[in-house]
C-alpha positions in Angstrom: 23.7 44.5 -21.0 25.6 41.4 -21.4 29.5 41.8 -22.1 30.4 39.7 -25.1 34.0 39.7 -23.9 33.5 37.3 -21.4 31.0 35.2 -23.0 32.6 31.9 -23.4 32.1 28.0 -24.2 33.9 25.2 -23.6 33.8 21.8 -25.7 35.7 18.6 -25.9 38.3 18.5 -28.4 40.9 15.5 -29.4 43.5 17.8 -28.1 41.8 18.1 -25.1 39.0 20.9 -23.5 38.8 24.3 -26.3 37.1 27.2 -26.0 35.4 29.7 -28.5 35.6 33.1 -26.5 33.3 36.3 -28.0 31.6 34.2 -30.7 28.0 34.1 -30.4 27.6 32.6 -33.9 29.8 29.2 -33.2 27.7 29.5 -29.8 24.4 29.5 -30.6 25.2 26.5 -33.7 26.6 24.5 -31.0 23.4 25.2 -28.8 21.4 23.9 -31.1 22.9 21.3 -32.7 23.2 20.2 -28.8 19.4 20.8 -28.8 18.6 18.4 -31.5 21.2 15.8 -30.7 19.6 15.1 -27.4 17.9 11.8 -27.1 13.9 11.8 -28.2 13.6 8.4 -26.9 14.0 9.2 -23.0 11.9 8.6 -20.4 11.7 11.9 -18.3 11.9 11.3 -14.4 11.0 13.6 -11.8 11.0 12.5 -8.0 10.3 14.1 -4.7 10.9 12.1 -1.6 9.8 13.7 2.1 10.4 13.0 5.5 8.9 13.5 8.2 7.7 12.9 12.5 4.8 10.3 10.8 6.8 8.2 7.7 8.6 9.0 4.6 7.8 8.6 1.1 8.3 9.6 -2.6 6.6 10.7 -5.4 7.6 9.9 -9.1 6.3 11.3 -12.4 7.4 9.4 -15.6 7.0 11.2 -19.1 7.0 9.4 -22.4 8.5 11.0 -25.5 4.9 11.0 -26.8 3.7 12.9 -23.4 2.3 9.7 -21.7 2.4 10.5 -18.1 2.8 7.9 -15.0 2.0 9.2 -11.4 3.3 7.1 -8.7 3.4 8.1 -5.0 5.3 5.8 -2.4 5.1 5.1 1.6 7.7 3.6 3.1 7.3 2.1 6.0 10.6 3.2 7.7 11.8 6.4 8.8 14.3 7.8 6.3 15.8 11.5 6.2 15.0 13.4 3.1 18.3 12.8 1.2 17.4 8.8 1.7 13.7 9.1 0.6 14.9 11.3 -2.4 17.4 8.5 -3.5 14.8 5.7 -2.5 12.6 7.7 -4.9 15.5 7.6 -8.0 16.2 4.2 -7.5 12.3 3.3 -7.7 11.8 5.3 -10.3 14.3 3.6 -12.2 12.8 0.2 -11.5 9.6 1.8 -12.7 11.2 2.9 -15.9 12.7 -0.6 -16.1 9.2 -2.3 -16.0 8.0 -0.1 -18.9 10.8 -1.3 -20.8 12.6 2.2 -21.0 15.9 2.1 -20.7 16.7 5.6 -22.0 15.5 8.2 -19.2 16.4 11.7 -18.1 16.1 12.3 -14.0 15.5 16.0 -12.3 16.0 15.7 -8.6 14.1 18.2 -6.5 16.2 19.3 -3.5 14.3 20.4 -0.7 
């Protein structure tokens, strides 16, 4: 059972950050208005770069709004630890989105 008492949300006011405490109405109105307001123009990004005794490389999946999905896997041909292969991954991604004239995207990094 979830304790109401210490549910709580915090939001940007002009007086600074407020907080609604114990009110699941006012929480799930902001939820969803959050929901909606989100942008249904972006570009979704996913990347996985990988490392390893043999190369590195990447892989990057672009979504469309209207589910149009780019597959794009990358070799580089340096060595790279994983961290660097994941942000050479963003950063072509990003190009990528670039070339398809998207400007508006939404990245998930996946940490290994």
């Amino acid at each position: 059972m979830v304790s109401t008492y210490h549910l709580m949300m915090k939001l940007p006011t002009e007086y600074g950050i407020g907080e609604v405490k114990r009110d699941q109405t006012t929480a799930r109105q902001c939820y969803v208005t959050s929901c909606r307001s989100k942008n249904k123009e972006a570009l979704n990004l996913y990347v996985d770069g990988s490392s390893a005794l043999g190369g590195s490389g990447a892989g990057i999946i672009l979504i469309s709004p209207e589910g149009f999905v780019v597959e794009y896997a990358l070799c580089f041909g340096f060595q790279a630890s994983n961290n660097e292969a994941e942000y050479q991954a963003i950063l072509a991604g990003i190009r990528l989105a670039h070339a398809l004239k998207k400007f508006h995207y939404q990245y998930i990094v996946i940490l290994n």
